[in-house]
C-alpha positions in Angstrom: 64.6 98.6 90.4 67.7 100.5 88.8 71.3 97.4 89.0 74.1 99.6 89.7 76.5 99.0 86.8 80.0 97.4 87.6 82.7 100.2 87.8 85.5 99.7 85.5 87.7 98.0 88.6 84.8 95.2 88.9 85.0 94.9 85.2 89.2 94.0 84.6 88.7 91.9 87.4 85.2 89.9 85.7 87.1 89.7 82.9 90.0 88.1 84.7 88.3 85.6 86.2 86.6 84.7 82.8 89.4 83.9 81.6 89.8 81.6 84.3 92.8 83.4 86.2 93.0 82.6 89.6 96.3 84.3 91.0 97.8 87.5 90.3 100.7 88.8 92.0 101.4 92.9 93.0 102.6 95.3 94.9 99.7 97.6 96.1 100.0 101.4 95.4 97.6 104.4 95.2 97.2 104.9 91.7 94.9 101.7 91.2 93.2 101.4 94.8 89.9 100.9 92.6 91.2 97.8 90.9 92.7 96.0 94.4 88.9 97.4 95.8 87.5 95.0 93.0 90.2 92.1 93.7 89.2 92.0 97.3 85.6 91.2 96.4 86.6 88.3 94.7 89.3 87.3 97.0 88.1 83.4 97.8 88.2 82.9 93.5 91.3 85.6 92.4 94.1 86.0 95.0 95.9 88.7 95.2 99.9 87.5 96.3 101.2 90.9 97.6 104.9 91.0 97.4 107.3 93.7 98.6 109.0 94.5 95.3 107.6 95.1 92.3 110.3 93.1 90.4 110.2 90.1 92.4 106.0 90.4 91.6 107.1 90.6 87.6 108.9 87.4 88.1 106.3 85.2 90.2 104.2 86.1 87.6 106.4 85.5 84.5 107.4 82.2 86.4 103.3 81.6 86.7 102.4 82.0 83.4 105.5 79.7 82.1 104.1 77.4 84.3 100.5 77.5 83.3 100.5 78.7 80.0 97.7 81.3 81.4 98.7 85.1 81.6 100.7 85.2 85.0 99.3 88.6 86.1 101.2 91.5 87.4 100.0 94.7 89.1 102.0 97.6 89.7 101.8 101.3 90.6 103.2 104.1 87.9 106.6 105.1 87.7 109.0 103.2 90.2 106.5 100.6 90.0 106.7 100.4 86.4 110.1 100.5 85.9 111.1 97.6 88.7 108.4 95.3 86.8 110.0 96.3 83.4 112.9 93.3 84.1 110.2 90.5 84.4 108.2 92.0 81.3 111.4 91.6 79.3 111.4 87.9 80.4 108.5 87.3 79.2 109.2 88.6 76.1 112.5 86.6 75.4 111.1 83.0 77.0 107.6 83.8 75.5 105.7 83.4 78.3 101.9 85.3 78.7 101.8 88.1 80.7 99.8 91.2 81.4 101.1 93.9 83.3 98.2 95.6 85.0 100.1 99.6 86.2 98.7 102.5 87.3 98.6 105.8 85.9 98.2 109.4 86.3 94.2 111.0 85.9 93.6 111.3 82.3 93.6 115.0 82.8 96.8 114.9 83.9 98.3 112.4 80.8 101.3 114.6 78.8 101.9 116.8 81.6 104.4 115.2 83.4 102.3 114.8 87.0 103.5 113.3 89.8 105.4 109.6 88.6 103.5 110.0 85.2 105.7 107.8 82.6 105.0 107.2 78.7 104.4 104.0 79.0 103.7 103.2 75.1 107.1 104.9 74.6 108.9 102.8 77.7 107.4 99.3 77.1 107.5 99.5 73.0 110.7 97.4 73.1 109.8 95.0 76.2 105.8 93.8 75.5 104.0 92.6 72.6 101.8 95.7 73.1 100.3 97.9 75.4 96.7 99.0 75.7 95.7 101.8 77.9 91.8 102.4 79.1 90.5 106.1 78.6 86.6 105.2 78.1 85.1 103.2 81.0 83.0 101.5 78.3 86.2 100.2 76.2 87.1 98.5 79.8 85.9 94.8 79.4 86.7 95.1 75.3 90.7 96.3 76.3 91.2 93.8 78.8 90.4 91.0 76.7 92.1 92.2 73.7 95.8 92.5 76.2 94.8 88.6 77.2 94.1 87.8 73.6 97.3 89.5 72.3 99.4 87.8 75.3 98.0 83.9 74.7 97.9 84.5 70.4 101.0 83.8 67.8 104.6 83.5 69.6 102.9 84.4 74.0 104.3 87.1 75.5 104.1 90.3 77.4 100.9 93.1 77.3 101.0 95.9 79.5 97.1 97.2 80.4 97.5 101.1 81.5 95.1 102.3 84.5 94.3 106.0 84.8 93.4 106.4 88.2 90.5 107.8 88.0 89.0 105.1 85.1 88.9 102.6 87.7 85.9 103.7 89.9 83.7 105.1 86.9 80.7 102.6 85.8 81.6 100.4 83.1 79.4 98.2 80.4 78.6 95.1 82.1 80.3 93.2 79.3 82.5 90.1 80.3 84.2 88.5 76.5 84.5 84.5 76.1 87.5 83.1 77.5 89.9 83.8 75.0 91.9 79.9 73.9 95.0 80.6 71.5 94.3 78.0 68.7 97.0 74.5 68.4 99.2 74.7 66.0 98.6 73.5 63.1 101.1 70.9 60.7 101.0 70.8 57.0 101.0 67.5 55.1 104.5 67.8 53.9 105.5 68.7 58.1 103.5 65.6 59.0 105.2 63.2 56.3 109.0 64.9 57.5 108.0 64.1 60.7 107.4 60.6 60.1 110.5 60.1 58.3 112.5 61.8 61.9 110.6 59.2 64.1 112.0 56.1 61.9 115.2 57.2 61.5 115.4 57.6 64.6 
């Protein structure tokens, strides 16, 4: 008997909870229906905090992920959506706190085109994030995901922004979920260790 293969919706949101997130925190909007589809079958393990601005969203999760040190999860729709979540993105970026910014976008057809809300968001969030990934290929789905919470958690935390065609999210993805990604301690040098035992008795 033929498995039905996740769609690329299930996959973010397996991908998610391998990571061990638990709470994410949005306003819901058209252009990623397929995603909150996937949240709501996983709603006694991921919750969903539905907020009624965008920018106050951006901040519970900015405020999350200070708190936790895991990516405090944002979803948005394109344009407005976008922009009102841009404030707690640049947060993040200036306290170094891991993020992921999980927005909507236009049908890839439509990408360049300038359809309905459809904003560059490479262009818009090149000053705010750390970086910002954007799923075309359904089979790229669990591999991007992973990658944006790698590249929030690694080096100095911060800000990734994960881009959503619309019509991505519904399409059948590889059923691929990567390791929990853990950002490596620290690590001190001899001569950082011996300064730092020459601070503690002077002290």
């Amino acid at each position: 008997m033929d498995t039905i293969p996740p769609t690329v919706g299930q996959t973010i949101v397996a991908t998610l909870l391998a990571q061990g997130i638990t709470h994410a925190f949005g306003v819901p909007g058209e252009s990623y229906l397929g995603l909150i589809d996937a949240l709501h079958d996983v709603h006694d393990r991921l919750a969903l905090i539905t907020c009624r601005h965008e920018a106050t969203a951006a901040h519970m999760a900015e405020a999350y992920g200070k708190l936790t040190g895991q990516p405090g999860v944002c979803l948005v729709t394109r344009g407005p959506g976008a922009t009102h979540a841009s404030i707690g993105v640049h947060t993040a970026m200036h306290d170094s706190t891991p993020m992921l910014l999980l927005v909507g976008q236009v049908e890839r057809a439509m990408l360049g085109r300038g359809a309905f809300q459809e904003v560059d968001y490479d262009a818009m969030f090149a000053p705010l994030a750390k970086a910002v990934f954007t799923i075309r290929e359904p089979e790229r789905a669990a591999e991007l995901t992973a990658a944006a919470i790698a590249t929030a958690l690694s080096g100095r935390p911060g800000p990734v922004v994960l881009v959503l065609p619309e019509d991505v999210l519904g399409e059948p993805a590889t059923p691929a979920v990567a390791t929990p990604f853990v950002a490596p301690e620290p690590a001190l040098c001899a001569a950082d260790t011996a300064r730092l035992a020459e601070l503690i008795a002077a002290a």
